[in-house]
C-alpha positions as CSV (number, residue, x, y, z in Angstrom):
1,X,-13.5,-22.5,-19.2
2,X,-17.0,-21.5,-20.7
3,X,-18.9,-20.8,-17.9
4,X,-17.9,-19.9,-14.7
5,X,-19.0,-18.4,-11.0
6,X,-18.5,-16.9,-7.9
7,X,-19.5,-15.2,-4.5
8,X,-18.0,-13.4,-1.9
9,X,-20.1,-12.3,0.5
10,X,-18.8,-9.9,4.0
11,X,-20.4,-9.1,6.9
12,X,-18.9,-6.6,9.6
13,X,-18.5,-3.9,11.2
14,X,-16.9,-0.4,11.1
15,X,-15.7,2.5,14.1
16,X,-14.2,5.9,13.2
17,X,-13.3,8.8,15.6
18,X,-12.5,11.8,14.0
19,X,-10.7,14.5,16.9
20,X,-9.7,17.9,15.6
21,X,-8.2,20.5,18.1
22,X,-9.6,18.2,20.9
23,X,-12.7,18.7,19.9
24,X,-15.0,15.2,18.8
25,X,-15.9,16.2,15.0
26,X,-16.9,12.4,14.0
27,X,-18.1,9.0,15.5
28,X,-19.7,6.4,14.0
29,X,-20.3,2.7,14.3
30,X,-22.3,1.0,12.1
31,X,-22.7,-2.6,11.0
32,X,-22.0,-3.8,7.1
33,X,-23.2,-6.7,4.7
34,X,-23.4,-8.0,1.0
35,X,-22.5,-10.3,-1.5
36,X,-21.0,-9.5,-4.9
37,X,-21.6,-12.4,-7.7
38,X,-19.8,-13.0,-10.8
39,X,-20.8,-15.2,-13.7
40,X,-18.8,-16.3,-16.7
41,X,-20.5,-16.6,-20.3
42,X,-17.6,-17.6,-22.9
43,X,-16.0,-13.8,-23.3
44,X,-18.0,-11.9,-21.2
45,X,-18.7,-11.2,-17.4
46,X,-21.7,-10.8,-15.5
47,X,-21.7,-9.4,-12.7
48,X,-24.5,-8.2,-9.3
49,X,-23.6,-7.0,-6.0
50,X,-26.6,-7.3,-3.4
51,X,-27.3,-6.1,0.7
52,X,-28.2,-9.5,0.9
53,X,-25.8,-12.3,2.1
54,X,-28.2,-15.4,2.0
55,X,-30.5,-17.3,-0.6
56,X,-28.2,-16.0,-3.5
57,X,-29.6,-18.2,-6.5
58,X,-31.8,-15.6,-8.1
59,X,-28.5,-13.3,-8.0
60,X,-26.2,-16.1,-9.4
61,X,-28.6,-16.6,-12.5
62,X,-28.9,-13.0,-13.1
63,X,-25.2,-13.0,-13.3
64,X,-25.3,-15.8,-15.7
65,X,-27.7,-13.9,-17.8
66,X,-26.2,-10.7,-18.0
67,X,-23.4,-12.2,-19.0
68,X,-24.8,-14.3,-21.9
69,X,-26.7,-11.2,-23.3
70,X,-22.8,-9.7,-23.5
71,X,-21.8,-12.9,-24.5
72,X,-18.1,-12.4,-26.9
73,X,-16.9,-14.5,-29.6
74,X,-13.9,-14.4,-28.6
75,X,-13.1,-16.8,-25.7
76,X,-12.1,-15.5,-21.9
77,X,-10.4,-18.4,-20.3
78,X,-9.2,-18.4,-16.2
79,X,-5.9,-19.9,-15.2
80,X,-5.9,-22.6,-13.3
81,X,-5.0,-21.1,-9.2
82,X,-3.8,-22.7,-6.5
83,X,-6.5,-23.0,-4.1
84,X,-6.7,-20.6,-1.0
85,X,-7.5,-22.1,2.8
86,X,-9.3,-20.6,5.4
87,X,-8.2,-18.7,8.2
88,X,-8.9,-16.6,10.8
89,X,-7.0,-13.1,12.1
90,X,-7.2,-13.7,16.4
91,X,-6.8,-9.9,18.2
92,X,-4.7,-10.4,20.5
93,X,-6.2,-7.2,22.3
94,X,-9.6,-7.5,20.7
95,X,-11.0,-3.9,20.4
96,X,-14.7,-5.1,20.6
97,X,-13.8,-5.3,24.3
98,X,-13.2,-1.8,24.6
99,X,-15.7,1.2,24.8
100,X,-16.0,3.9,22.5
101,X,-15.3,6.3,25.2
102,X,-12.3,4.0,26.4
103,X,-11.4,5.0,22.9
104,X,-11.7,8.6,22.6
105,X,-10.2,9.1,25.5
106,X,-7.3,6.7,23.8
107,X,-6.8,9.3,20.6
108,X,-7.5,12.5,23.3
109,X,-4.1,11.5,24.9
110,X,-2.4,10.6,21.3
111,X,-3.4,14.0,19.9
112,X,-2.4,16.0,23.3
113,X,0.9,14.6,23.3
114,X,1.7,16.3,19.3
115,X,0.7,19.8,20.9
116,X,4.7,20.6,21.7
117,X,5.3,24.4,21.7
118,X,4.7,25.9,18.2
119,X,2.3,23.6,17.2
120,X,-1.2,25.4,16.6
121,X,-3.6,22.7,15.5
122,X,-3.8,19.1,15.4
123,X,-5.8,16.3,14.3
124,X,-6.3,12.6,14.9
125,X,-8.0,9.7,13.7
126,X,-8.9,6.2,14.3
127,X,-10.3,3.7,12.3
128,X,-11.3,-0.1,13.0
129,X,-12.8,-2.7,10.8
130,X,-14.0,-6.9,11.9
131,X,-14.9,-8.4,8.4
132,X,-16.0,-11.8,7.8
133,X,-15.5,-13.1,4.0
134,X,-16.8,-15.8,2.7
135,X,-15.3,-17.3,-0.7
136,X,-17.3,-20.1,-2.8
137,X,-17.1,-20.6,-6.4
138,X,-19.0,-22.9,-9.2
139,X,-15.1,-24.9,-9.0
140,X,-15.9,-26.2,-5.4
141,X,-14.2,-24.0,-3.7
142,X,-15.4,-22.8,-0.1
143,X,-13.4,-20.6,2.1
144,X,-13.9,-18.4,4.9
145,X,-11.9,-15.6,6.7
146,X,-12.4,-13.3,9.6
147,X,-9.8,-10.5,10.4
148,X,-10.0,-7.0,12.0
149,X,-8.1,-4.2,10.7
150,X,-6.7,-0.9,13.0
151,X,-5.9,2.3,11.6
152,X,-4.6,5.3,12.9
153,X,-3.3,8.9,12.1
154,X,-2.2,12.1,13.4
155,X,-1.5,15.0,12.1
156,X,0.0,18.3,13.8
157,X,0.6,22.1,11.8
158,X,2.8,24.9,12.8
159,X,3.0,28.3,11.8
160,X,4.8,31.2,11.6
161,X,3.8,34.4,9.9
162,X,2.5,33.3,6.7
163,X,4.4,30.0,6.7
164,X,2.6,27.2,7.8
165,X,4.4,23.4,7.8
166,X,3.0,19.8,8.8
167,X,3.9,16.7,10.1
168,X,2.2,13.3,10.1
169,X,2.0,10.1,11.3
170,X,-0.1,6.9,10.4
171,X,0.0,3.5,11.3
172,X,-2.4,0.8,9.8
173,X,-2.2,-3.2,9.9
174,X,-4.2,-6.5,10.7
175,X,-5.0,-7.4,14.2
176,X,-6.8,-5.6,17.2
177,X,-5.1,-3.0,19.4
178,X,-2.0,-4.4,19.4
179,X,-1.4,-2.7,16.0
180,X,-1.3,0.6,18.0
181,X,1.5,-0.7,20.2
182,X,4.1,-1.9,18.4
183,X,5.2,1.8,18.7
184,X,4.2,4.4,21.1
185,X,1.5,6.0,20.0
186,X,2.7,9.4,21.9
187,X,5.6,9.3,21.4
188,X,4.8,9.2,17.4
189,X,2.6,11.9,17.9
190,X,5.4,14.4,19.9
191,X,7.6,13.7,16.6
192,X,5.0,14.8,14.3
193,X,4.7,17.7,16.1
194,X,8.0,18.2,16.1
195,X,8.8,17.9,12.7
196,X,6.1,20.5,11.7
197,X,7.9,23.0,14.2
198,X,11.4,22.3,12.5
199,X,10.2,22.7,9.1
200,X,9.4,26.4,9.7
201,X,13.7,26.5,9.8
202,X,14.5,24.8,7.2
203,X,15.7,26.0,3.8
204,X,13.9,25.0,0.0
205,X,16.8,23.0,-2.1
206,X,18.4,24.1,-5.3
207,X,17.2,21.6,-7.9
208,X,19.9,19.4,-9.2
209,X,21.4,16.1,-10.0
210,X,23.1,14.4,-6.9
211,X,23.7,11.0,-5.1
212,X,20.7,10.5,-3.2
213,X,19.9,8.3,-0.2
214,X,16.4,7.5,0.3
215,X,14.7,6.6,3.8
216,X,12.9,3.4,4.1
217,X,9.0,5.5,3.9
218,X,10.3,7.0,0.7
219,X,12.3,3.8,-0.8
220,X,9.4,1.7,0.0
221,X,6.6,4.3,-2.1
222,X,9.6,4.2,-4.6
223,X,9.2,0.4,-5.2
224,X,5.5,0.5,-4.8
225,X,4.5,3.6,-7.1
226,X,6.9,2.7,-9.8
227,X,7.8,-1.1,-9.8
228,X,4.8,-2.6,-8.4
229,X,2.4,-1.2,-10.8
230,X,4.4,-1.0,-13.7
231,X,4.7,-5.2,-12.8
232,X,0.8,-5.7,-12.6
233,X,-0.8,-7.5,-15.4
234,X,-3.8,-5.6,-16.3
235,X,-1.5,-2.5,-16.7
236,X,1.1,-4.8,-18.6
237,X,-2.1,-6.2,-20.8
238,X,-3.2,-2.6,-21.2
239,X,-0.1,-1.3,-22.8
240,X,0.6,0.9,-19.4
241,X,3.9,-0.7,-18.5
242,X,7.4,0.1,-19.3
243,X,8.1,-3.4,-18.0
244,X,6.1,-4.9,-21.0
245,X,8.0,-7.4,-23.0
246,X,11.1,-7.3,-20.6
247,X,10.4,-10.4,-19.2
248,X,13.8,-12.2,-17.9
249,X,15.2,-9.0,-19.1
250,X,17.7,-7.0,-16.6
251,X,16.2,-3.8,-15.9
252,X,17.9,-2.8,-12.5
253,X,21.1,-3.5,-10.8
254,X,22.2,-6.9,-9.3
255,X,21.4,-5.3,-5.7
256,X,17.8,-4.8,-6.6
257,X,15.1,-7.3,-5.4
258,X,11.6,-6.9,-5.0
259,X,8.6,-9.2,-3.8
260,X,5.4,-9.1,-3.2
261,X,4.0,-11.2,-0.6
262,X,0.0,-11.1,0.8
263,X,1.0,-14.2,3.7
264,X,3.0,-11.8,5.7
265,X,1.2,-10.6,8.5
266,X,1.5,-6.9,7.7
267,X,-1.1,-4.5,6.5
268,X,-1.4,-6.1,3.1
269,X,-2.0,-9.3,4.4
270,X,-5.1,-11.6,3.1
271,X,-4.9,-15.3,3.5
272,X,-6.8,-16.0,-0.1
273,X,-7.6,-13.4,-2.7
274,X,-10.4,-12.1,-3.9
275,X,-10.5,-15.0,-6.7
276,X,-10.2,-18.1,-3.9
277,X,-6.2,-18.4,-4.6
278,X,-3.6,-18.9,-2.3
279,X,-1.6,-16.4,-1.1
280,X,2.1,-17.1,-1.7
281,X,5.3,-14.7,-2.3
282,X,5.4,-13.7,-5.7
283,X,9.1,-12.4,-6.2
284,X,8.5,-9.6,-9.2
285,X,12.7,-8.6,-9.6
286,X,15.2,-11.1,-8.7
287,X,19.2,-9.5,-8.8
288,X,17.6,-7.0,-11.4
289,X,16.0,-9.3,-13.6
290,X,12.4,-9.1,-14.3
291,X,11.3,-12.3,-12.9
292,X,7.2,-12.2,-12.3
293,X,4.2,-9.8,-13.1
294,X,1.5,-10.1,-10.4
295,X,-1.7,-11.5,-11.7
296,X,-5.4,-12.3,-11.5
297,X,-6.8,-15.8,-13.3
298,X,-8.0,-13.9,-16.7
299,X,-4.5,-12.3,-16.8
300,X,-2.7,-14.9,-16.2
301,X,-4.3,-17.1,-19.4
302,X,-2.6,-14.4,-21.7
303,X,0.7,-13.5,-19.7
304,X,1.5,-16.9,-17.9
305,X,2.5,-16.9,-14.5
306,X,0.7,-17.8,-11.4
307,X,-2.9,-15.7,-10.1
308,X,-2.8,-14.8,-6.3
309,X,-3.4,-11.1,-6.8
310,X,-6.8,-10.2,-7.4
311,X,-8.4,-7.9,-4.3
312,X,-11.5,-5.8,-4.2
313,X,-12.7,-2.7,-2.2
314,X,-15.9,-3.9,-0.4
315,X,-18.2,-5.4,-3.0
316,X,-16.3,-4.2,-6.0
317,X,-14.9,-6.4,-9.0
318,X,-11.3,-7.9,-8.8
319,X,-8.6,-6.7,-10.4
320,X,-4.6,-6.8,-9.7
321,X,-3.7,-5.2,-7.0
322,X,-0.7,-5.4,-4.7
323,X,-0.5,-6.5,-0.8
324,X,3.0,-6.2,0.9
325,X,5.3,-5.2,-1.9
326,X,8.7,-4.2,-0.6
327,X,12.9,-4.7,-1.6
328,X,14.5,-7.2,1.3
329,X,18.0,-6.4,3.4
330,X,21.2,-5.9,1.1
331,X,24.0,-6.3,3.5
332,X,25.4,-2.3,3.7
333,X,24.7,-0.7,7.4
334,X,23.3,2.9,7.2
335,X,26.4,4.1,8.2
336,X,28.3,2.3,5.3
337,X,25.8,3.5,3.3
338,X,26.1,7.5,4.0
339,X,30.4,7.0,4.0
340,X,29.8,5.5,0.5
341,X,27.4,9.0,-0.1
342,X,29.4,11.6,1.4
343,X,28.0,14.2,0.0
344,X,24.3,14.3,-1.3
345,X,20.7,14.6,-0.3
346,X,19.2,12.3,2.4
347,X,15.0,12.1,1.5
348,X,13.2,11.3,4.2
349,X,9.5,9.9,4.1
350,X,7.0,10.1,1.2
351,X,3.8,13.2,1.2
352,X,2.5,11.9,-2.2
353,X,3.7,12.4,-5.3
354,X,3.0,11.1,-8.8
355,X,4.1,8.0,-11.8
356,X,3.5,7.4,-15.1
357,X,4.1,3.6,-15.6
358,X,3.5,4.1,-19.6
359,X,6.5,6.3,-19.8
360,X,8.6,5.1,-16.8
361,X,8.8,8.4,-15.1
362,X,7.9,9.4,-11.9
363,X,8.3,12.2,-9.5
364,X,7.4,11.8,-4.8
365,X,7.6,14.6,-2.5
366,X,9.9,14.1,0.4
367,X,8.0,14.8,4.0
368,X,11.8,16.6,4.9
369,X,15.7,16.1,3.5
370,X,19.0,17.3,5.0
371,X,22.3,18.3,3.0
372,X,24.6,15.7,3.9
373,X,28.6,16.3,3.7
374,X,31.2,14.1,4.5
375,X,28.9,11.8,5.7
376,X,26.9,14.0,8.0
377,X,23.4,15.5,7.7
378,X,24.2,19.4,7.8
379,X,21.1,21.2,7.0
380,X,17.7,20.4,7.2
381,X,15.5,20.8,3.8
382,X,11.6,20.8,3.3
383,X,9.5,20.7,-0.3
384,X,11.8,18.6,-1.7
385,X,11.1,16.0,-3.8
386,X,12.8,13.4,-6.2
387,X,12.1,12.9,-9.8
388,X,13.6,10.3,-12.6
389,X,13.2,8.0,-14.7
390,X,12.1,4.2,-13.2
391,X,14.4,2.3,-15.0
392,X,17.7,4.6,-14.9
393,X,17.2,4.5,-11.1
394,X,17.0,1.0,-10.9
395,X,19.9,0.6,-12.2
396,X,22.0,3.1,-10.2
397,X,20.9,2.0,-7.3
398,X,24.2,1.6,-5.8
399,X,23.4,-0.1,-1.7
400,X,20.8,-1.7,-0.3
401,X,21.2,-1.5,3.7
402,X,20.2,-4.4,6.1
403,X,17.3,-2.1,7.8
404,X,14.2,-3.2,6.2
405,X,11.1,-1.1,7.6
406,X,7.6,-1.6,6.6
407,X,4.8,1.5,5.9
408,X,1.2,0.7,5.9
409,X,-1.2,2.6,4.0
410,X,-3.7,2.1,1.1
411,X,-3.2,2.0,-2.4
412,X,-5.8,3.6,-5.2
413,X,-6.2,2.3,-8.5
414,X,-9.9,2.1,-10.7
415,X,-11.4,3.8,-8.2
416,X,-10.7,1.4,-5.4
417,X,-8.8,1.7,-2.2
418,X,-7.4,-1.3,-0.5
419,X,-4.8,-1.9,2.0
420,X,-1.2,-2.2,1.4
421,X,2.0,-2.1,3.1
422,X,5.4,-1.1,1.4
423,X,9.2,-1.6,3.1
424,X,12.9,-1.0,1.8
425,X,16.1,-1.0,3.3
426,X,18.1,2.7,2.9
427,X,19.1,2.6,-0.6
428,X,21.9,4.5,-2.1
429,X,21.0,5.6,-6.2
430,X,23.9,7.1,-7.4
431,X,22.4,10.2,-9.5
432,X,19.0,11.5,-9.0
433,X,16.8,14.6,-9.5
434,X,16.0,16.8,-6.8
435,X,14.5,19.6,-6.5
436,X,11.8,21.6,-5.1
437,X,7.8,20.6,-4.1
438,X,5.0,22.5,-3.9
């Protein structure tokens, strides 16, 4: 394909209440529009974003030229993509029906309820999005989505003496305020303040090597950090991957399984990509063996495979990105699994941490751990964090349990955020690093 183009264009809308101590620091609402056009010149792209969302020819043949002025010898050719269909996101509680101060008043009662004693400041936020997207490309292709997006957090901090320790809580996902209560709000919000209260008693591990248990928060960043983007093509084209040229390869144990999958209706979720393709499950490790790469249409010309991954942050260019990426239900029940531990560390949720795909290492920060012996959490840990290398774990993963949990959130990469959700099961990795976070 010579010459080729594109446009997406997005209209919408945005809310964010910011409450710290009780006190209102932030609200804003404010509307939102562009268009961002691609054009295709042999090797090269061209490529204009614009506040406008109407009469886009001028902007189309400026893309064409810019591209012909960088015009390559050397050929760029798009896969061929199964084509996306419209669809439309319905709220079931739609929160254009509700006030802004019908929503303050909302996060004032979420951020009351994670002031339990010892708590001494606290912090919430809420976030909503209604985006219209319209897809249309030079192929034909003419699609159009509408779907609104809730996000929330809170955040609590206790102290003692010069010790200070923090819990938090978010929840994100597509839909209207529904999203909010698929758990209770409160309720997640007395448990973060909780936590931060308990910290102040728990002890700092030793560092060592030990049979590990991971949560599914911390699982679920596991397989995201340092699978998912080790199995996305522009890395893998980039020389950034340790899964490069392992293709069919086994490079975890039998129990391992992970997919990626932008038609389930969680936080990741988008009906068509950024590029007009279908969504569909794209299953990356199947029994251990690397089975897929996740793909855009330029990267799938050189590495085969099928393009359904390309997303964008607002008006930004396409590139790989993942949606819901997570490791389905083994058949082990988390009791089975922490009899088969014994003794160990149990890691429990994910407070950042960092990977390097090129190398295959990796090291997350646990939000809390416990000493487990014979089965049974003993002592409860903070600054911990885990640390190894991708490919070792993989394959000592020893049980996946039958308690898959999803965690929404949103994933950085080129200097885009968009949102993702990541899930696991418990899983059971038979020798692991852990040791202390800062």
């Amino acid at each position: 394909m010579s010459e080729f183009y594109d446009i997406r264009a997005i209209r919408g809308s945005r809310t964010r209440i910011v409450l710290d101590n009780g006190k209102l620091e932030e609200i804003s609402q404010a509307p939102f529009q562009g268009a961002a056009i691609r054009a295709l010149n042999g090797g090269a792209w061209g490529f204009v974003t614009t506040d406008d969302v109407d009469d886009l020819q001028d902007k189309i043949d400026l893309a064409k030229r810019i591209a012909h002025r960088l015009h390559r010898k050397e050929k760029l050719v798009l896969a061929e993509a199964p084509a996306g269909k419209s669809a439309d996101v319905k709220p079931q509680k739609d929160p254009r029906n509700i006030s802004l101060e019908e929503k303050v008043a909302m996060l004032k009662e979420i951020e009351e309820a994670a002031k339990v004693p010892g708590v001494t400041s606290t912090q919430a936020v809420y976030a909503e999005s209604i985006a219209t997207t319209t897809y249309r490309n030079s192929e034909g292709l003419d699609l159009i989505t509408e779907m609104p997006r809730i996000t929330f957090y809170i955040s609590a901090v206790a102290k003692r003496g010069n010790l200070f320790q923090t819990g938090g809580e978010g929840r994100s996902g597509v839909g209207g305020l529904e999203v909010l209560e698929r758990e209770n709000p409160a309720d997640l919000a007395r448990t973060v303040g909780k936590t931060a209260v308990e910290l102040l008693d728990a002890k700092t591990p030793k560092g060592g090597t030990f049979q590990v248990v991971l949560d599914p928060e911390l699982a679920g960043v596991f397989v995201h950090e340092a699978v998912g983007h080790a199995c996305e093509g522009d890395i893998v084209l980039e020389g950034g991957s340790i899964l490069e040229g392992k293709m069919g390869q086994k490079i975890g144990s039998d129990l391992v399984t992970v997919k990626d999958d932008p038609s389930l209706m969680k936080n990741g979720y988008y009906p068509f990509d950024d590029e007009g393709s279908q969504a569909q499950e794209t299953i990356l490790v199947k029994n251990g063996v690397l089975n897929a790469y996740l793909l855009s249409r330029e990267t799938a010309s050189m590495l085969g495979g099928v393009p359904r991954n390309a997303r964008s942050m607002g008006l930004d260019r396409p590139i790989v990105r993942m949606s819901n990426t997570y490791i389905p239900n083994g058949d082990f029940k988390s009791e089975e699994i922490f009899e088969e531990l014994r003794d160990g560390i149990y890691l429990m949720g994910s407070r950042g941490g960092q990977v390097n795909t090129a190398e295959g290492v990796f090291q997350f920060n646990a939000k809390k751990g416990y000493i487990v012996e014979n089965g049974e959490k003993i002592r409860l840990l903070r600054d911990v964090s885990l640390s190894g290398k991708i490919l070792e774990i993989l394959h000592d993963i020893k049980a996946v349990g039958d308690d898959l949990r999803f965690n929404s959130g949103r994933c950085g990469k080129g200097g885009q955020l968009v949102p993702v959700s990541d899930g696991s099961p418990h899983l059971l990795i038979g020798k692991a690093t852990v040791g202390g976070a800062g």
